[in-house]
N, CA, C and O atoms as a GROMACS GRO file, in nm:
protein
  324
    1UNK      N    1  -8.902  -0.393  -2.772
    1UNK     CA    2  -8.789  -0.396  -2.681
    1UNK      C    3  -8.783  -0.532  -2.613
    1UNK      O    4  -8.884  -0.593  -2.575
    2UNK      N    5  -8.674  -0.570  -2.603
    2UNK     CA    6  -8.660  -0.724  -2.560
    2UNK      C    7  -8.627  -0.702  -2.410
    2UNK      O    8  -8.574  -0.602  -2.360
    3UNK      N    9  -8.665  -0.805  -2.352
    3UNK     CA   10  -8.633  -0.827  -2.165
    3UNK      C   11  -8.509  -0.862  -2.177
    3UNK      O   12  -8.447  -0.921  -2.266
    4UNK      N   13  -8.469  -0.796  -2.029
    4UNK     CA   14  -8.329  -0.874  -1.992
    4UNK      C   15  -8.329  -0.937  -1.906
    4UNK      O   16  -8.363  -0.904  -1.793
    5UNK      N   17  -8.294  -1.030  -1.939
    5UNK     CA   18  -8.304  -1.172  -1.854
    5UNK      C   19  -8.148  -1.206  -1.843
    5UNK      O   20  -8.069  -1.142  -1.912
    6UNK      N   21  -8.099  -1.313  -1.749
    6UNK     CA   22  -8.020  -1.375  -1.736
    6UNK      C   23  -8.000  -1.485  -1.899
    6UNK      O   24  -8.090  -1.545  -1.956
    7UNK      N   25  -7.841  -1.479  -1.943
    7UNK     CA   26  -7.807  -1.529  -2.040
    7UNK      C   27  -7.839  -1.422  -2.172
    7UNK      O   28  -7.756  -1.430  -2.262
    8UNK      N   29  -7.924  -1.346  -2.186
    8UNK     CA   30  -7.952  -1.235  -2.290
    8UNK      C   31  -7.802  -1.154  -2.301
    8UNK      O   32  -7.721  -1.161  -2.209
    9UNK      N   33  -7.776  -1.077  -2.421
    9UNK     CA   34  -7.686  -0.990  -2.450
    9UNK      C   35  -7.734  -0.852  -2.544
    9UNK      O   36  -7.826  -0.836  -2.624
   10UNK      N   37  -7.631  -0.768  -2.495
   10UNK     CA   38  -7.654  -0.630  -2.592
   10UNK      C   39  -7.612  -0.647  -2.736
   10UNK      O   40  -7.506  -0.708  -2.748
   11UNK      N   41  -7.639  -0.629  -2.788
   11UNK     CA   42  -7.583  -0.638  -2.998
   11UNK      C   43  -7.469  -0.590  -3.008
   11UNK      O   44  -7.375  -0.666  -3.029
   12UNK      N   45  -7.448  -0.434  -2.995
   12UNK     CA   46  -7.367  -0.348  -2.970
   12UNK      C   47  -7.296  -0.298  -2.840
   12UNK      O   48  -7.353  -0.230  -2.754
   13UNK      N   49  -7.219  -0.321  -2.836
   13UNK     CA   50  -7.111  -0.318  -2.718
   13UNK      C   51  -6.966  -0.236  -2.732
   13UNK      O   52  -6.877  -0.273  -2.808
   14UNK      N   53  -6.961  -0.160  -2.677
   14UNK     CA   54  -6.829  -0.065  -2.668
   14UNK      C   55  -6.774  -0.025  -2.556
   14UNK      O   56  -6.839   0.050  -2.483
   15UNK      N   57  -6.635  -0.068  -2.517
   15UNK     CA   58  -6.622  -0.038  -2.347
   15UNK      C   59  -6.496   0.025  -2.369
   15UNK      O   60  -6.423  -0.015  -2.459
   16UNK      N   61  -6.461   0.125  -2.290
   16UNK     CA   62  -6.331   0.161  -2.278
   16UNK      C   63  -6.252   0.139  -2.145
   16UNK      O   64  -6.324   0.128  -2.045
   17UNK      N   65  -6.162   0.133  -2.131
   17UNK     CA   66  -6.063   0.107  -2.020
   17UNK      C   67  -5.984   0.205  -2.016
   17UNK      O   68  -6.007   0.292  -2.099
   18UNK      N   69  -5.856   0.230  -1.915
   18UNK     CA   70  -5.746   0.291  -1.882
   18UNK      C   71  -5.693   0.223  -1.752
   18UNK      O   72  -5.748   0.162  -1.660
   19UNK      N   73  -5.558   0.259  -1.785
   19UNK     CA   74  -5.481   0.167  -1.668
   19UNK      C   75  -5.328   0.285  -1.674
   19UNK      O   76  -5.300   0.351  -1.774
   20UNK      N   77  -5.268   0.286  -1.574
   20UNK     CA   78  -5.163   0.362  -1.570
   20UNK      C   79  -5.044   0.296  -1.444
   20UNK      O   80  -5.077   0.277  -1.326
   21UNK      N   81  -4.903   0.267  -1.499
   21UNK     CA   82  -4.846   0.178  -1.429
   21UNK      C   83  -4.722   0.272  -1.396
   21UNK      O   84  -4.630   0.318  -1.465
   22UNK      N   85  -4.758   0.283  -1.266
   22UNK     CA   86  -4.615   0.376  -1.191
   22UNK      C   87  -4.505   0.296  -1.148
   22UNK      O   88  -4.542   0.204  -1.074
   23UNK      N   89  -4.386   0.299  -1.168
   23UNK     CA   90  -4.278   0.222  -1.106
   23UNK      C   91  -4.169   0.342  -1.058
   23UNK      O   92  -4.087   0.355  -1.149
   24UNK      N   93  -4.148   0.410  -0.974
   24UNK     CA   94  -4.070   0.443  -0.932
   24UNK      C   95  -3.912   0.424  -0.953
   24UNK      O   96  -3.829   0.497  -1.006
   25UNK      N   97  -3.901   0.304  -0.894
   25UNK     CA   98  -3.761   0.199  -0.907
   25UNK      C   99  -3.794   0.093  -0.917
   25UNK      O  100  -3.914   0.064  -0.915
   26UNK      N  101  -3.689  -0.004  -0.932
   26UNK     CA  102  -3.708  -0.111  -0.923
   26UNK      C  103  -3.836  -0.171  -0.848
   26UNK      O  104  -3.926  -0.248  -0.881
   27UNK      N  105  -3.805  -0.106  -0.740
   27UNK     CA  106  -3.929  -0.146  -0.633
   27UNK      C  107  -3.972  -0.065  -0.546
   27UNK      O  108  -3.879  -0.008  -0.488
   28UNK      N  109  -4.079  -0.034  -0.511
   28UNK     CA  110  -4.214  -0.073  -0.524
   28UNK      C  111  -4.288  -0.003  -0.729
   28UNK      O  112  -4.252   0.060  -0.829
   29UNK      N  113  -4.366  -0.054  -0.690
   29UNK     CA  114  -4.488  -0.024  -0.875
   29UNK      C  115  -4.608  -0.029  -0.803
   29UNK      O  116  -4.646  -0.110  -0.718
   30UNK      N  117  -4.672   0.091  -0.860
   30UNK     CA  118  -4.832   0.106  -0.829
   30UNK      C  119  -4.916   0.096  -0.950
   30UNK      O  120  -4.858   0.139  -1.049
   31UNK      N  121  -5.010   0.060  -0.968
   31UNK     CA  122  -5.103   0.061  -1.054
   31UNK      C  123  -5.283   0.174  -1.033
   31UNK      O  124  -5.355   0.185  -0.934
   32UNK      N  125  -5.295   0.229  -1.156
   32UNK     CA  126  -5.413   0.251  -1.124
   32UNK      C  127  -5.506   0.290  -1.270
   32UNK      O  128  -5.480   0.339  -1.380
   33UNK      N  129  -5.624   0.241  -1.202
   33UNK     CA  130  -5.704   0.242  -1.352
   33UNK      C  131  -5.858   0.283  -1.328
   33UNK      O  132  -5.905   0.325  -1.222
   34UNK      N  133  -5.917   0.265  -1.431
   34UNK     CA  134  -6.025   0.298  -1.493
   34UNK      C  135  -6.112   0.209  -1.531
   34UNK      O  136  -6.034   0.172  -1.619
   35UNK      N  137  -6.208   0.136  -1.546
   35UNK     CA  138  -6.249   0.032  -1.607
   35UNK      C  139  -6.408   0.090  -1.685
   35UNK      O  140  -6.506   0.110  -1.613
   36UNK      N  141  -6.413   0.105  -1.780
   36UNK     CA  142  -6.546   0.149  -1.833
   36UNK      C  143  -6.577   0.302  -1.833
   36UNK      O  144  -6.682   0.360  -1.803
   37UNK      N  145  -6.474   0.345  -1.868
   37UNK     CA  146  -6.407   0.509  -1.853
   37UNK      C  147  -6.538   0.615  -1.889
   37UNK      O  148  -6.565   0.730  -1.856
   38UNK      N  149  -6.591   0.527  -1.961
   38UNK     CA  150  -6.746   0.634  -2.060
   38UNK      C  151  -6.874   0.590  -1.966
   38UNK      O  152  -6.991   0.619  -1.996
   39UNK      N  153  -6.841   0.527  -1.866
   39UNK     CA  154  -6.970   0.540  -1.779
   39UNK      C  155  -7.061   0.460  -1.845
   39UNK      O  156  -7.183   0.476  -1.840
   40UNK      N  157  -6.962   0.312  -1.950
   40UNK     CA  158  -7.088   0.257  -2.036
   40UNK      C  159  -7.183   0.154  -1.945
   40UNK      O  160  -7.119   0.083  -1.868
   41UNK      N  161  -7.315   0.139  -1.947
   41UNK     CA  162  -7.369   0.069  -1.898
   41UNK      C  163  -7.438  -0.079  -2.008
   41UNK      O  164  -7.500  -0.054  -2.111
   42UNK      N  165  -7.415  -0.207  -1.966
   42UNK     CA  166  -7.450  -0.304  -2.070
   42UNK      C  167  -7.457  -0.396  -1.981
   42UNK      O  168  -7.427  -0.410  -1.863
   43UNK      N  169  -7.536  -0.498  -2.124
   43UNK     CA  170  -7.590  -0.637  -2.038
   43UNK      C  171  -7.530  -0.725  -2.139
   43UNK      O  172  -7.536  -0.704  -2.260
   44UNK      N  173  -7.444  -0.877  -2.053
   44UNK     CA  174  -7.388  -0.912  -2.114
   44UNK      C  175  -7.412  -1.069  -2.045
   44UNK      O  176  -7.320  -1.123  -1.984
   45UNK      N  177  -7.518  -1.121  -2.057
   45UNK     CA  178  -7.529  -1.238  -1.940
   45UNK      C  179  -7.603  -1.206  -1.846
   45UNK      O  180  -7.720  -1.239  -1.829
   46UNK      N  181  -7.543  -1.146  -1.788
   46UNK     CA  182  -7.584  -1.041  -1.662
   46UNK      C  183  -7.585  -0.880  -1.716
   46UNK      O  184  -7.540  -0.836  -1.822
   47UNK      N  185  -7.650  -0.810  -1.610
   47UNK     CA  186  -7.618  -0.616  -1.633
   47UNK      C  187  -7.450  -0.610  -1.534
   47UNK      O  188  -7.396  -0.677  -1.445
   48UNK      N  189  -7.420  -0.494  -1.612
   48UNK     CA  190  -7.274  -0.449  -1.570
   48UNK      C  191  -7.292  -0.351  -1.531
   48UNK      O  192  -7.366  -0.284  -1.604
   49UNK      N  193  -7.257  -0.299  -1.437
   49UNK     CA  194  -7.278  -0.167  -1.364
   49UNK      C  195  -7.179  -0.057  -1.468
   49UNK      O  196  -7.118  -0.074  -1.574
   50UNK      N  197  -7.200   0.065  -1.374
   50UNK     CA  198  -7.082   0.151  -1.463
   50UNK      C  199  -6.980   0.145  -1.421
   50UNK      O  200  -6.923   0.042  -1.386
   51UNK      N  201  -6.938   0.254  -1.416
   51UNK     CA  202  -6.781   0.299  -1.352
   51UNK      C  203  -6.705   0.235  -1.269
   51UNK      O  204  -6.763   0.202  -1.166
   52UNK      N  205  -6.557   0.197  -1.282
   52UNK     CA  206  -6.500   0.108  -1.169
   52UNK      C  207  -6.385   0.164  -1.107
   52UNK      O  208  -6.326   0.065  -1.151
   53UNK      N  209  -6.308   0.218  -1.055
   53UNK     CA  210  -6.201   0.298  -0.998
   53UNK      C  211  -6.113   0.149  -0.908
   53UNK      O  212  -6.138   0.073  -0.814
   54UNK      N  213  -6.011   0.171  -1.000
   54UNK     CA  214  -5.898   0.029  -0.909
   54UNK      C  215  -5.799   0.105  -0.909
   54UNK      O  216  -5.776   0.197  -0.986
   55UNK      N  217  -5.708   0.048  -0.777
   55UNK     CA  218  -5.570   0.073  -0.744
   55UNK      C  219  -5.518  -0.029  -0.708
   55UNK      O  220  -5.591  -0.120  -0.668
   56UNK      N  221  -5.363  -0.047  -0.712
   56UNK     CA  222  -5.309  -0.157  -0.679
   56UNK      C  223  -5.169  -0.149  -0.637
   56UNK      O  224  -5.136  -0.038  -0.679
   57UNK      N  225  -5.084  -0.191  -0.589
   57UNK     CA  226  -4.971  -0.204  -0.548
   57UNK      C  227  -4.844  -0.300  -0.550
   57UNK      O  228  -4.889  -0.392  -0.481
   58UNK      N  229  -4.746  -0.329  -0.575
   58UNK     CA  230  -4.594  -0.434  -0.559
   58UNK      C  231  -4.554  -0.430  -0.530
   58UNK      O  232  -4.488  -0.342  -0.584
   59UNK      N  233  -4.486  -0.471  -0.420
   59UNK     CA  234  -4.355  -0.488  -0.337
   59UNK      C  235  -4.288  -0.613  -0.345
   59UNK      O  236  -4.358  -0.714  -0.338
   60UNK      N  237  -4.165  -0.624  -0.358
   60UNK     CA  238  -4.113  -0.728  -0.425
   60UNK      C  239  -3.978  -0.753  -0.288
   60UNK      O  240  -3.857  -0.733  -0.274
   61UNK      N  241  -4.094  -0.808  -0.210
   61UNK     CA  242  -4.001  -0.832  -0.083
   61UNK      C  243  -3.863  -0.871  -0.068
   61UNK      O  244  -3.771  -0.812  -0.011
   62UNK      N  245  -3.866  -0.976  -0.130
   62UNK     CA  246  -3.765  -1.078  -0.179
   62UNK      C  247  -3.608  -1.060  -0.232
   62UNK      O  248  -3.499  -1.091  -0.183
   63UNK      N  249  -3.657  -0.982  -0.380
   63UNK     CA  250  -3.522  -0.930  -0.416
   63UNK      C  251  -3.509  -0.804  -0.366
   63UNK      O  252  -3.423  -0.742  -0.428
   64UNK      N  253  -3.567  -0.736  -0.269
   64UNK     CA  254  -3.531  -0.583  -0.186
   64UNK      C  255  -3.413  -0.685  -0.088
   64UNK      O  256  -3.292  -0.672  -0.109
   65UNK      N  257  -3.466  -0.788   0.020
   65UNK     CA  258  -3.379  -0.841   0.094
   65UNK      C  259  -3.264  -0.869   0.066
   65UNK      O  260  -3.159  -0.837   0.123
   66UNK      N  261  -3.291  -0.962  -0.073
   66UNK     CA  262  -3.137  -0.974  -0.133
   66UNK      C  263  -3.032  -0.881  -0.180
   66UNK      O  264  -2.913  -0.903  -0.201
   67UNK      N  265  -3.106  -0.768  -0.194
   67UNK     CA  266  -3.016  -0.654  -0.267
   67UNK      C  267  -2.987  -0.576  -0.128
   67UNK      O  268  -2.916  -0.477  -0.144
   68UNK      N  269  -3.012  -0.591  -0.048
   68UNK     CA  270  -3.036  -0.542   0.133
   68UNK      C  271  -2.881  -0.623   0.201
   68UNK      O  272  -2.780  -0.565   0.239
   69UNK      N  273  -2.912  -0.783   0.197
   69UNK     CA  274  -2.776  -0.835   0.190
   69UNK      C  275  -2.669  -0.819   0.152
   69UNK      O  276  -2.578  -0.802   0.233
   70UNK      N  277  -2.650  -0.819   0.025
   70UNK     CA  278  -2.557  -0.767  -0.072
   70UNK      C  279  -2.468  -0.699  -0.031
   70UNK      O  280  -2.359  -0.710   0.024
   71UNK      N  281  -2.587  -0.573  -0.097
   71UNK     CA  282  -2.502  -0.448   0.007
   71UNK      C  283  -2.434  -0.428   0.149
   71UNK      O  284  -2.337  -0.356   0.173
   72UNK      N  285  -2.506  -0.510   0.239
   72UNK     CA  286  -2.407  -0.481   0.416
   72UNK      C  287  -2.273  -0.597   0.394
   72UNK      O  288  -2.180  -0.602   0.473
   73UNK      N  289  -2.284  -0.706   0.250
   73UNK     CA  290  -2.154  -0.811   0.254
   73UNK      C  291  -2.035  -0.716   0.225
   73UNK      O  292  -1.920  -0.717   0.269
   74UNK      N  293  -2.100  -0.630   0.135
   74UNK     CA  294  -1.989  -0.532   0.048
   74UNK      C  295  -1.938  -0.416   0.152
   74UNK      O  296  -1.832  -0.362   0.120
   75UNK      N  297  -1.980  -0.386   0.230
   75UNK     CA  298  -1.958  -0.299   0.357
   75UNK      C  299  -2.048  -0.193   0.332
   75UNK      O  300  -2.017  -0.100   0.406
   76UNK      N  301  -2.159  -0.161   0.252
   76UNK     CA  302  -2.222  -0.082   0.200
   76UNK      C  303  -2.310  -0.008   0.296
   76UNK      O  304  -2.363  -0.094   0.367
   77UNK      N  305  -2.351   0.114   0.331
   77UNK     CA  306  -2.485   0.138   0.392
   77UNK      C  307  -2.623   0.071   0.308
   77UNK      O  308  -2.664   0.100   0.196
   78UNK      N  309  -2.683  -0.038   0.416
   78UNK     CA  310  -2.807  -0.084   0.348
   78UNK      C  311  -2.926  -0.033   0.350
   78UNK      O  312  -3.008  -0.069   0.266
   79UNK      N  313  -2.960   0.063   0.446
   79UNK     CA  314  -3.083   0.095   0.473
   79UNK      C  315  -3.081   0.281   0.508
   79UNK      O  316  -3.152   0.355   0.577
   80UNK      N  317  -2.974   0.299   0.430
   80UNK     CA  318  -2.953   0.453   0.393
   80UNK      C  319  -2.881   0.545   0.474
   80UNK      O  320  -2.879   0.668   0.478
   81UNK      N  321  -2.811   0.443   0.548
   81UNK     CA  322  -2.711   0.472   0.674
   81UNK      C  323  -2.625   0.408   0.700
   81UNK      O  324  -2.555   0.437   0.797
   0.00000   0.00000   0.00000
């Protein structure tokens, strides 16, 4: 059995992922994922831990404002009123 040292690697390597991308509307989009879904543990340089649980989020300030504008030029309710 060989040491693991810094710079060493595993031979065999298999990782799985998942990621899942919610968008509602235009705007806002959430993200959320999985990283190493099988609980794989490996050394790759360094050791890699297991399991990773991410979430994430978008808001797209910018063109909400502009489409916010828009709408009150046009006489529109902008903000749902």
């Amino acid at each position: 059995m060989r040491a693991k040292i810094l710079g060493d690697h595993d031979q065999n390597i298999s990782v799985s992922d998942t990621k899942v991308h919610y968008q509602p509307s235009q705007n806002p989009s959430f993200d959320f994922g999985i990283d190493k879904l099988l609980n794989e543990q490996y050394f790759l340089f360094h050791p890699f831990p297991g399991q990773d649980l991410r979430a994430g989020g978008e808001v797209q300030v910018l063109s909400w404002l502009r489409s916010m504008a828009a709408r009150r030029l046009r006489g529109e309710p902008w903000l749902g009123f």
